[in-house]
N, C-alpha and C positions, 0 to 999 in steps of 0.2 A: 210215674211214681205218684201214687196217691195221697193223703193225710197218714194212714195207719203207717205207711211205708216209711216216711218219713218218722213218724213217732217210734217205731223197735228200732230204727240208728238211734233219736237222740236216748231211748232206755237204755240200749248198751251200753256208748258212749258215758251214760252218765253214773252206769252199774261200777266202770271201770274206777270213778272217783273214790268210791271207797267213800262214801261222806254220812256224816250221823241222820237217824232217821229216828223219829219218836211216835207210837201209837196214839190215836183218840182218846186223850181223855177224857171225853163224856160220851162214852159209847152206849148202845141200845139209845140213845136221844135223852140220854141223861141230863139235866139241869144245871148249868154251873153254879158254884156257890156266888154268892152276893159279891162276896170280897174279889171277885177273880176278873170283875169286869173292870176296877182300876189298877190290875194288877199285870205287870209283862214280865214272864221270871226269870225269861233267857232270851235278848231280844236276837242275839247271835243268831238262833240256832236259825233263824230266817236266810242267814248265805245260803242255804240249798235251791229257796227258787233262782236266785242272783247267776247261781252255777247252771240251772236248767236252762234259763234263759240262753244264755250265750250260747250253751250248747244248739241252740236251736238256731240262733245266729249263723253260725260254723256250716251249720248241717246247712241250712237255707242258701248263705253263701256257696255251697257248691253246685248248688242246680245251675242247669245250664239257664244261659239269659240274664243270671243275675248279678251285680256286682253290689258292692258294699263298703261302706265309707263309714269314718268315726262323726258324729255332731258335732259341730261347732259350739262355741261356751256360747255365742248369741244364739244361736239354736235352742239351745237348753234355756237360756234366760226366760224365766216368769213362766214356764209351764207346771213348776207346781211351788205351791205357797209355803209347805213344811219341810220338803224335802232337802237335803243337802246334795248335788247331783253330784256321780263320780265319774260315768262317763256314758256315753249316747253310742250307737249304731245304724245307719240308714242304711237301708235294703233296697234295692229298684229291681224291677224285672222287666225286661223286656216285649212282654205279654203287653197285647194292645188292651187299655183300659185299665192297667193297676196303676194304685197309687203307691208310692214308696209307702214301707214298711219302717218306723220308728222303736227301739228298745232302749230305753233309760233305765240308768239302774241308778239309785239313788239311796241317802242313808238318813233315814226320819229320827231326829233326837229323841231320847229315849228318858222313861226319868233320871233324875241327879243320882250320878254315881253308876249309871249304867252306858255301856256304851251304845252309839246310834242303831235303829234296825236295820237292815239290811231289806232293801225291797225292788223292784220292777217295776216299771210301767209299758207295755206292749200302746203303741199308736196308728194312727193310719192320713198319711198325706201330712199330719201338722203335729208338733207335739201334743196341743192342747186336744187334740181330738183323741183319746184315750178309749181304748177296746179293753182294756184290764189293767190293774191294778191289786198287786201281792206284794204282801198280803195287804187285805181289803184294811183292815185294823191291826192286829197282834194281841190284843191282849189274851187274857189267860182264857176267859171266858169266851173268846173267838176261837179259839185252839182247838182245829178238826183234826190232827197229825199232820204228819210230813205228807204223805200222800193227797190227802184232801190240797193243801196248796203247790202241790206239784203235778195236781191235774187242773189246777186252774193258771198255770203256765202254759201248760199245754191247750189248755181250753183256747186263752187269748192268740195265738197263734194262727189256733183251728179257724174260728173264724174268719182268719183274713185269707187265710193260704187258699179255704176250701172256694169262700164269694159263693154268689158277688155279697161284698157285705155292707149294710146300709144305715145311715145314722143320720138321725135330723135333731137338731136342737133349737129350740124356742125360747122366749120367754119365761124361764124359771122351768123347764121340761127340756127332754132327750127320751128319743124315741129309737130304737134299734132293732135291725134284720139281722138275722145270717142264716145261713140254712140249717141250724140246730136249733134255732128259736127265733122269739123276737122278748124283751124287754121294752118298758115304758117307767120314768122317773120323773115325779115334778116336787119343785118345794112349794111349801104350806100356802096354798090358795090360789095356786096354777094349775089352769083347767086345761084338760087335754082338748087339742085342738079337733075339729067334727072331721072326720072322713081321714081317717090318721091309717089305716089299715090300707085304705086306696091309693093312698101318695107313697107310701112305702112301696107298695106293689108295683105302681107307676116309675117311681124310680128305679126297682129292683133292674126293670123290664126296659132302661134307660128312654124309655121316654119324656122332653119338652114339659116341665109342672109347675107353674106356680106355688112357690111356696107360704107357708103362715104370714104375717108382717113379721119383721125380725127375726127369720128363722135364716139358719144355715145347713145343708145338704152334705154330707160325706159318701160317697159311692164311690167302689174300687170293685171290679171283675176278681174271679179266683185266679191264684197264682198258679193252679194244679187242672190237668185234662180234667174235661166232665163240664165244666165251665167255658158254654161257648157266646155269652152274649157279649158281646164288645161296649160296655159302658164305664165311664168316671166323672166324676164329679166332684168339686170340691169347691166350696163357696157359698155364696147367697144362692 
């Protein structure tokens, strides 16, 4: 069973919920208005990734190999600063070289008089080690429809299922693989480190690296055929 295979179960499965779904409102790459970027109208209508997720939880729990447990509250402790957590799931597979699979679902305060949003975090090996996060923001002005953030449910997933998938973080930087891309993020005056494309690769390929000073490595094989190098990593 491959990625796609997986993803038409959890679309039925989640056809069946029957749950609200709202078009783009700034479609053609329309501008949002000024006001719309402090502005969250319906933080609710966010339960939909909350629902996806789990489904994909369900669905992953049934492959052969895998088993699956709820988070501990010390588990969840300090993996995120705004969030209200309501409850975690760990995933393992039995696949030589993966790392457990993390899903928190968590509820971000919302403004006064509104209730909290509803969001996800998809992980890999440690809570703080974070593959996605939905939605990224909420507000009105972030607001691509239901779809736009129920393919980035399933985006966070894809990554780890398909591997092997790679993450180093530095010094104010995080650098990331997966076989659909790679991303690169630093705050304001963190230089990327030289030869950042070869240590990925090196790692991809589980070979012995020396990392940056202060860096930490995340590496997990794919959970799915097609993925046959045997590597993990997680640490300095």
């Amino acid at each position: 069973m491959d990625i796609t295979d997986l993803r038409a179960v959890v679309d039925e499965r989640y056809a069946r919920l029957d749950l609200p779904s709202w078009p783009d409102p700034h479609p053609d790459l329309a501008s949002p208005a000024e006001e719309e970027y402090s502005r969250v109208s319906d933080p609710t209508r966010y339960r939909v990734v909350v629902h996806r997720a789990w489904l994909w939880v369900e669905v992953i729990a049934g492959l052969d190999g895998v088993t699956s447990g709820a988070l501990t509250s010390r588990e969840l402790d300090g993996c995120d600063e705004e969030g209200r957590h309501v409850r975690g799931a760990r995933l393992v597979s039995t696949r030589a070289g993966t790392l457990p699979l993390l899903v928190i679902e968590h509820a971000t305060p919302s403004d006064p008089g509104l209730p909290p949003m509803p969001g996800v975090r998809v992980a890999v090996g440690r809570a703080t080690s974070v593959v996605g996060s939905v939605p990224a923001c909420g507000c009105d002005a972030c607001d691509d429809g239901s779809q736009a953030v129920l393919d980035e449910v399933d985006a966070a997933f894809a990554r780890v299922l398909q591997g092997p998938y790679v993450s180093v973080t530095g010094r104010g930087w995080n650098a990331e693989w997966h076989p659909t891309g790679m991303s690169y993020g630093s705050e304001s005056g963190a230089d990327e480190p030289p030869g950042l494309d070869d240590l990925l690769g090196q790692l991809r390929e589980g070979d012995e690296v020396e990392l940056p000073e202060g860096a930490t490595a995340v590496v997990s094989r794919g959970w799915l055929d097609g993925d046959e190098a045997v590597i993990s990593r997680l640490g300095r």
